[in-house]
N, C-alpha and C positions, 0 to 999 in steps of 0.2 A: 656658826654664823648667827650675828639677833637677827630675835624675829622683827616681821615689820611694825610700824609705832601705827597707830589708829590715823584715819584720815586718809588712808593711800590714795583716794582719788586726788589729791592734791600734790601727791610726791612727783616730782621731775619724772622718773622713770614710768610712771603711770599716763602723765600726761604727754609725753613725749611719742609713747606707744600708741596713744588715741590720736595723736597728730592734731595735736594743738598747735595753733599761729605761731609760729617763731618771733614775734613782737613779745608776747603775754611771757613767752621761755625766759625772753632776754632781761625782761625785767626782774625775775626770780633768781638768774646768777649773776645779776651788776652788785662790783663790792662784795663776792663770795665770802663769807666767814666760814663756812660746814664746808666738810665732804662725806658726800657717804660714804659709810663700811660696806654698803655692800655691792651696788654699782660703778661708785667713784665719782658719780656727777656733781658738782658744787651747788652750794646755793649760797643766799645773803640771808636767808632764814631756814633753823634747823626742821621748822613745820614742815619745807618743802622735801624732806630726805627720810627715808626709809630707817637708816642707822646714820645718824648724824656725829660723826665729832671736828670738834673742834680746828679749823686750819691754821695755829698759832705760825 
């Protein structure tokens, strides 16, 4: 499994876990391009994911 990229306090799974507003969440997977390798959560930017590839 990679390891995680720098920034975790900004990855979905981090902030998800600290129970951030579900408003600020939504805006992070509108138009998902990434998912992660390691949780699976999507996002619309690969900043916001631990193991980011690509969702062609």
């Amino acid at each position: 499994m990679a390891q995680c990229r720098p920034g975790h306090e900004e990855h979905l799974c981090q902030l998800i876990a600290t129970n951030e507003p579900l408003d600020s969440i939504k805006d992070l997977v509108r138009d998902a391009r990434f998912i992660c390798g390691r949780c699976k959560r999507v996002a619309h930017d690969e900043c916001n994911l631990c193991d980011p590839q690509p969702l062609d």
